[in-house]
C-alpha positions as CSV (number, residue, x, y, z in Angstrom):
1,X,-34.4,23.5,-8.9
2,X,-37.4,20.9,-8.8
3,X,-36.7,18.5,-5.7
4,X,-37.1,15.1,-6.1
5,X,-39.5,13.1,-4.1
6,X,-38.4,12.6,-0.2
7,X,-35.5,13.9,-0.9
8,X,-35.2,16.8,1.8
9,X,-36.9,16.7,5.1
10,X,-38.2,19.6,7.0
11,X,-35.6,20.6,8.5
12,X,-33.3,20.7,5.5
13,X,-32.9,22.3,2.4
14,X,-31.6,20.7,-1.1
15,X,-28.2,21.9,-2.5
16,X,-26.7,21.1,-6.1
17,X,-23.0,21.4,-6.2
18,X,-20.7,21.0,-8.9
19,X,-17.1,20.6,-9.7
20,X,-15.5,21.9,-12.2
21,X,-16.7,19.4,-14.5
22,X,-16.3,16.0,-12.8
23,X,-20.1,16.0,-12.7
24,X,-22.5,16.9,-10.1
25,X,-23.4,16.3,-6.5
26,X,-26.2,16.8,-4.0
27,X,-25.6,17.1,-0.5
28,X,-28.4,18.3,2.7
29,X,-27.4,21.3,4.4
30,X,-27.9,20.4,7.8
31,X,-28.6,23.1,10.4
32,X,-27.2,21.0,13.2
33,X,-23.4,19.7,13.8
34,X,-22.6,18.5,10.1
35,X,-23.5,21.3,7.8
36,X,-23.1,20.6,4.0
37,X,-23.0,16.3,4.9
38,X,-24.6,13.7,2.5
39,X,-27.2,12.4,4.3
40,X,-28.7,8.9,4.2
41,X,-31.4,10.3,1.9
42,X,-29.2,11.8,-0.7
43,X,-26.7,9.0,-0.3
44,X,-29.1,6.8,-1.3
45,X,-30.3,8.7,-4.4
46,X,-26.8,9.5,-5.2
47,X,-25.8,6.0,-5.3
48,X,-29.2,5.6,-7.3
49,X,-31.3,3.2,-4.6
50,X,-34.2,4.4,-3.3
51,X,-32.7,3.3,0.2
52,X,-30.2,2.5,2.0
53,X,-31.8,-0.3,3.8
54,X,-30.1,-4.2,3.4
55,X,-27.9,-2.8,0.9
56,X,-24.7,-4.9,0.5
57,X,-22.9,-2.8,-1.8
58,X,-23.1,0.9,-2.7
59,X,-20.6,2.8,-5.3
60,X,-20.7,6.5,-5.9
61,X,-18.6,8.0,-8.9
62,X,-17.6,11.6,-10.1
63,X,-21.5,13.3,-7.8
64,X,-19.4,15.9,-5.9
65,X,-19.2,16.3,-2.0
66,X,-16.9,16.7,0.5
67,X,-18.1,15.0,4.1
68,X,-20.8,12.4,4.5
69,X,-23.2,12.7,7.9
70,X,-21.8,10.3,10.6
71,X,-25.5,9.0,10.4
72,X,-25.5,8.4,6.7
73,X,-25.0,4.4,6.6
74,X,-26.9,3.3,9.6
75,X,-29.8,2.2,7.2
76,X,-27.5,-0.5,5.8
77,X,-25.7,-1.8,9.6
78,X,-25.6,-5.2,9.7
79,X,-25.4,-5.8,5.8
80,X,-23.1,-3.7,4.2
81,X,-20.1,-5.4,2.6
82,X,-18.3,-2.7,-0.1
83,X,-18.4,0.2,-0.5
84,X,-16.5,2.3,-3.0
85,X,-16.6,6.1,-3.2
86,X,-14.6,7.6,-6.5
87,X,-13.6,11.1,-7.4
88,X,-16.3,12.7,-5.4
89,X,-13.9,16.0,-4.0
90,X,-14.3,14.0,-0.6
91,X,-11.7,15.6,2.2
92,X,-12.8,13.5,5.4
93,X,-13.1,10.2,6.0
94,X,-17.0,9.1,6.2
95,X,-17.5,7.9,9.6
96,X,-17.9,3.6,9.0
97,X,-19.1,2.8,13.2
98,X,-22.3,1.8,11.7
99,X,-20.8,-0.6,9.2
100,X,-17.4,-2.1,10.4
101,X,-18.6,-5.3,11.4
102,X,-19.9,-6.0,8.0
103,X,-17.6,-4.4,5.5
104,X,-14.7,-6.1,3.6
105,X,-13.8,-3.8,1.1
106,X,-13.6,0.0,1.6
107,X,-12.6,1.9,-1.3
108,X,-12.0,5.7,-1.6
109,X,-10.0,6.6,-4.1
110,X,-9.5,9.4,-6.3
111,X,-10.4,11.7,-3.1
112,X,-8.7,14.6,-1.3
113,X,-8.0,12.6,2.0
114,X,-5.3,14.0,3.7
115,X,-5.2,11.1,6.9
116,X,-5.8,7.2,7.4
117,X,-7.3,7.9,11.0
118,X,-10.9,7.9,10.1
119,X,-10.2,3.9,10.2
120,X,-9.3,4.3,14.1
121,X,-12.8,6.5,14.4
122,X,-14.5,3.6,12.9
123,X,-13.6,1.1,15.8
124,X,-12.4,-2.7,14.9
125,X,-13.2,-3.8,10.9
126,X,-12.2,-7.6,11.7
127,X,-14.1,-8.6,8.6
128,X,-12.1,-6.0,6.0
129,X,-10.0,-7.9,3.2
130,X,-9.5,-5.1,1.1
131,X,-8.4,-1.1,1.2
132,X,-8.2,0.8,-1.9
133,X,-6.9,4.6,-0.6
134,X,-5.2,4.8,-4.1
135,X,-4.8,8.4,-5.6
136,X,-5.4,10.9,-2.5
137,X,-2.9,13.3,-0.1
138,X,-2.2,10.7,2.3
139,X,1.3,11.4,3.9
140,X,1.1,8.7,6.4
141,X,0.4,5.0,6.7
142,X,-1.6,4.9,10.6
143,X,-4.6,3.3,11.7
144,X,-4.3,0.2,10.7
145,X,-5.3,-1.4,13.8
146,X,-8.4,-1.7,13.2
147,X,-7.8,-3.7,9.9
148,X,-6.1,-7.1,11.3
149,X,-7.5,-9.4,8.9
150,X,-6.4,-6.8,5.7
151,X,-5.0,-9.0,2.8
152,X,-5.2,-6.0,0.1
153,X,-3.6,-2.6,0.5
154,X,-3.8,-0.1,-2.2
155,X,-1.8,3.6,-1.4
156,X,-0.3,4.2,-4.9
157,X,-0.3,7.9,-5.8
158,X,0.0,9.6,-2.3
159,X,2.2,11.5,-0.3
160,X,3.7,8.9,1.8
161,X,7.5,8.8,2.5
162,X,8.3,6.1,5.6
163,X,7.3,2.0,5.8
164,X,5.6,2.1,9.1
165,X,2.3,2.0,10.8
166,X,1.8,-1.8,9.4
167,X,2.5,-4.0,12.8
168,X,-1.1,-5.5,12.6
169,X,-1.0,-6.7,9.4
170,X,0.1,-10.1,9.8
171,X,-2.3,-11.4,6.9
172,X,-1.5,-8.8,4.3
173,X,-1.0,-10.2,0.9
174,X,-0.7,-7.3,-1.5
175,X,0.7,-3.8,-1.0
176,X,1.0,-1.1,-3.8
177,X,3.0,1.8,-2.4
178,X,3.8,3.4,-6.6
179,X,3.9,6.8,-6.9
180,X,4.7,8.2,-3.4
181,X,8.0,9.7,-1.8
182,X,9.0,6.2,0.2
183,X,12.6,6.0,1.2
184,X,14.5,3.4,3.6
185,X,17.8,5.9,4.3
186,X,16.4,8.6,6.0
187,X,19.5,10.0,7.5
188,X,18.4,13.8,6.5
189,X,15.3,13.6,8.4
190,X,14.7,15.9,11.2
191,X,11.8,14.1,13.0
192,X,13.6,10.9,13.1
193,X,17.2,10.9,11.9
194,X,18.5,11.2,15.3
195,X,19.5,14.9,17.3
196,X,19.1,16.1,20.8
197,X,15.6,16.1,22.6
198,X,13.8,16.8,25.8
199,X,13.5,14.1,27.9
200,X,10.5,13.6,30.5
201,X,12.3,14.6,33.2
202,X,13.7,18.0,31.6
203,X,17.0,16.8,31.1
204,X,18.6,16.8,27.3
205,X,19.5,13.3,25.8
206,X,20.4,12.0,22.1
207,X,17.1,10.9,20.2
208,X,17.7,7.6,18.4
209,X,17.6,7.0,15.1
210,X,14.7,5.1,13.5
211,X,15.2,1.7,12.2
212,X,14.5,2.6,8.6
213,X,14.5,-0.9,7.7
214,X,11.1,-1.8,10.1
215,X,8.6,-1.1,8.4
216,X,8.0,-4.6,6.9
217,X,9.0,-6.8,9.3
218,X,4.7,-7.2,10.6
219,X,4.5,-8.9,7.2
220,X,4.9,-12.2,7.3
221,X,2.4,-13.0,4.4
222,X,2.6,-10.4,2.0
223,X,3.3,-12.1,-2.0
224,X,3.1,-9.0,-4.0
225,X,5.0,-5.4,-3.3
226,X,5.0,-2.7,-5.9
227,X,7.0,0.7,-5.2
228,X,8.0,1.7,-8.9
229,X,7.9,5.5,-9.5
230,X,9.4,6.2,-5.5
231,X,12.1,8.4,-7.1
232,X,14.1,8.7,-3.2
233,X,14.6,4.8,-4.2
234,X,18.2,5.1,-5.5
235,X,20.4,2.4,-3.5
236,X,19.4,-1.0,-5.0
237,X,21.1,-2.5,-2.2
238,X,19.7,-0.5,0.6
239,X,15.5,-1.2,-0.8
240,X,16.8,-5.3,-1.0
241,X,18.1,-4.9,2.5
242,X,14.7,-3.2,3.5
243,X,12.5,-6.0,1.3
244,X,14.9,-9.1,2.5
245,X,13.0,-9.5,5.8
246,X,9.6,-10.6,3.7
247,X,9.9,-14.5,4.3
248,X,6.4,-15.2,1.6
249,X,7.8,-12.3,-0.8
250,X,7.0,-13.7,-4.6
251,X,6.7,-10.7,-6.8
252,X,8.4,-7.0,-6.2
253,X,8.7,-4.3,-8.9
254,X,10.1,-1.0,-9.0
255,X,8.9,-0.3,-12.3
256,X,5.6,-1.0,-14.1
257,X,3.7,0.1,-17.2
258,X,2.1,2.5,-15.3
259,X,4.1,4.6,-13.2
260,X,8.3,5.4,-14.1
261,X,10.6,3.5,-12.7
262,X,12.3,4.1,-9.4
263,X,16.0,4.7,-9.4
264,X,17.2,1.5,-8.1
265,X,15.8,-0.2,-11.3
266,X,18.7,1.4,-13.4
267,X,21.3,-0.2,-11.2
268,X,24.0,-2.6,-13.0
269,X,23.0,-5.9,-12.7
270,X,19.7,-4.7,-11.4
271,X,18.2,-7.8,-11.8
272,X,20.5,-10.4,-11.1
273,X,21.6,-8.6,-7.5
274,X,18.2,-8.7,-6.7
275,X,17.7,-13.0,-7.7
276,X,20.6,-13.4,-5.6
277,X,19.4,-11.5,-2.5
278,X,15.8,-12.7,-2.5
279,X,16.0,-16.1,-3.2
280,X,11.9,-16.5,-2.3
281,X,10.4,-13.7,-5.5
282,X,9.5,-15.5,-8.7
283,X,8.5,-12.0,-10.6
284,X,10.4,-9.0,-10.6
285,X,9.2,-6.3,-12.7
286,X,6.2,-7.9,-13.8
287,X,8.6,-10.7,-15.8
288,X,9.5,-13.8,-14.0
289,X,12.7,-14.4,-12.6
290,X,14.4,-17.1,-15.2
291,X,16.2,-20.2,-14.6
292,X,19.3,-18.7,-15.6
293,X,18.8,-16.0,-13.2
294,X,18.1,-17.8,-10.8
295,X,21.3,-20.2,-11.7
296,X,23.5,-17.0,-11.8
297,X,22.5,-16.1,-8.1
298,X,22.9,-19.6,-6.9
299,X,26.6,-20.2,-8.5
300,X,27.6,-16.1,-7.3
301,X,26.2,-17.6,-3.5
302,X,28.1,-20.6,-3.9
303,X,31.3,-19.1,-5.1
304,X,31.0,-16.1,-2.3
305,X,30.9,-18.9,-0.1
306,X,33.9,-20.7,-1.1
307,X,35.9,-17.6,-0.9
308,X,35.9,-17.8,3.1
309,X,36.7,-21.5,2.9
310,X,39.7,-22.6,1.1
311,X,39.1,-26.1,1.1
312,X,36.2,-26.0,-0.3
313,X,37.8,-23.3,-3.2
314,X,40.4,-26.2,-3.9
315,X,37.1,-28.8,-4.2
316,X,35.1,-26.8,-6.2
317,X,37.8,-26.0,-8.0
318,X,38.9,-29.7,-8.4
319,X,35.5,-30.0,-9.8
320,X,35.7,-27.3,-12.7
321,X,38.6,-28.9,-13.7
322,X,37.1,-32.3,-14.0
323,X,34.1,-31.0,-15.5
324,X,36.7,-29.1,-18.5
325,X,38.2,-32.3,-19.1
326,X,34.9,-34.6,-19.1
327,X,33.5,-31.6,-21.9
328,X,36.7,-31.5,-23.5
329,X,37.2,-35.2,-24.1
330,X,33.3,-35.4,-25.3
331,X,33.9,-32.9,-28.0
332,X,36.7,-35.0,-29.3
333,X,34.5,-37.8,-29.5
334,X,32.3,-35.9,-31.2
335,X,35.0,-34.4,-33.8
């Protein structure tokens, strides 16, 4: 194969890989610690720059690799900003150290990433906004810390299956979770359902349960939640219950055009349970919540109120009657 110019050093030899027809990589074969890593060099021709050097943004889609050298960004410390790796086969996170100061939005999607906890390698990202892991094997939402300023969180199509791991994102304004394994009940889980364990001291004691209903509560300004196509989503009540503590929550869906719908969309009265229990969310299912939906909710909150109180039943019941007698007596005017 003819080499291109600068490409491989002298202590390295140029390798062409392919994959199965998602297109084709190149990668240095490194003698050292990282065999088979993209270098800088072939980083840079891969995302078709001559260099790396004060780049701000840098995209590579479908050139096939698995790892990237720990060294492979330093070129571009200091001044990169995004940078978006798709369907390139990747299984480990690329070590960011060089570039977390800088970088606000981090995507790698379409990848075979099995773990979040390259973002604790990379050391604090204060300037990241946005974090697209979107389409990967992630079973676990962890390493997070590192992201405190995060207002976008893409982690559709994974393997996730628990709401946790997001106590420093106080300024997160969007989180897609469609397409995982999320439940709130897990009373059949082994790791956290409860059970006997080992203490520290040897002695046996009862492991408690996990509060399924935590894993939200860090949010405080997160607008838009999406978890259609979560198929252990089946108690409508139980997924409000878990979404009620989101005090800025304006648009939730649990079914869109893109994924199927989680069971808890097919509830009765799906809808209107869900306007009367989250009085902040303006969209649900991608259509907004109507003023007759809205109405509905208010008058069932109302009237559920007026059950406990009797005095109150006899007023607003006072008031219904007036009200029949005002409509029916302006009808007969009418007439």
């Amino acid at each position: 194969m003819e080499v291109p110019d600068g490409w491989a050093s002298d202590e390295s030899e140029v390798s062409e890989v392919s994959d199965s027809g998602r297109g084709s990589g190149f990668f240095l074969d490194q003698p050292g610690d990282h065999p088979g890593a993209l270098t800088e060099t072939a980083f840079a021709l891969a995302a078709g720059r001559a260099s790396l050097a004060g780049a701000t943004e840098v995209e590579i889609a479908f050139d096939a690799f698995e790892r990237v050298h720990p060294d492979a960004l330093r070129a571009c410390a200091g001044s990169l900003t995004h940078l978006g790796l798709m369907h390139n086969g990747l299984r480990a996170f690329p070590a960011l150290r060089h570039v977390s100061s800088t970088l606000r939005k981090l995507e790698l999607t379409h990848q075979s990433l099995g773990s979040m906890m390259g973002l604790a390698d990379a050391g604090a990202m204060p300037a990241l906004r946005e974090l697209l892991l979107n389409d990967n094997a992630i079973a676990r939402i962890e390493g997070l810390d590192a992201c405190p300023n995060l207002e976008r969180l893409w982690l559709f199509s994974n393997n996730i299956t628990r709401v946790e791991g997001l106590d420093a994102l106080a300024s997160l304004r969007e989180l897609w979770l469609q397409d995982n394994d999320v439940a709130f009940d897990d009373d059949d889980d082994d790791d956290d359902g409860g059970g006997w364990v080992e203490s520290s001291t040897g002695t046996v004691v009862r492991k408690e349960p996990r509060d399924a209903f935590a894993g939200f509560a860090p949010l405080l300004r997160v607008r838009e939640l999406k978890l259609a196509g979560n198929r252990r989503l089946v108690d409508l009540e139980t997924c409000l219950a878990a979404v009620a503590c989101l005090p800025t929550l304006e648009s939730l869906s649990f079914r869109d055009e893109h994924f199927a719908q989680s069971p808890v969309a097919a509830q009765p009265e799906y809808r209107a349970r869900a306007a009367r229990r989250l009085r902040q969310l303006r969209v649900l299912d991608a259509a907004e919540v109507t003023v007759a939906e809205r109405g509905a909710a208010a008058d069932e909150r109302v009237r559920a109120r007026c059950l406990g109180d009797a005095e109150a039943g006899r007023e607003r019941e006072a008031h219904e009657t007036k009200v029949a007698e005002l409509e029916k007596a302006r009808d007969g005017r009418v007439a």
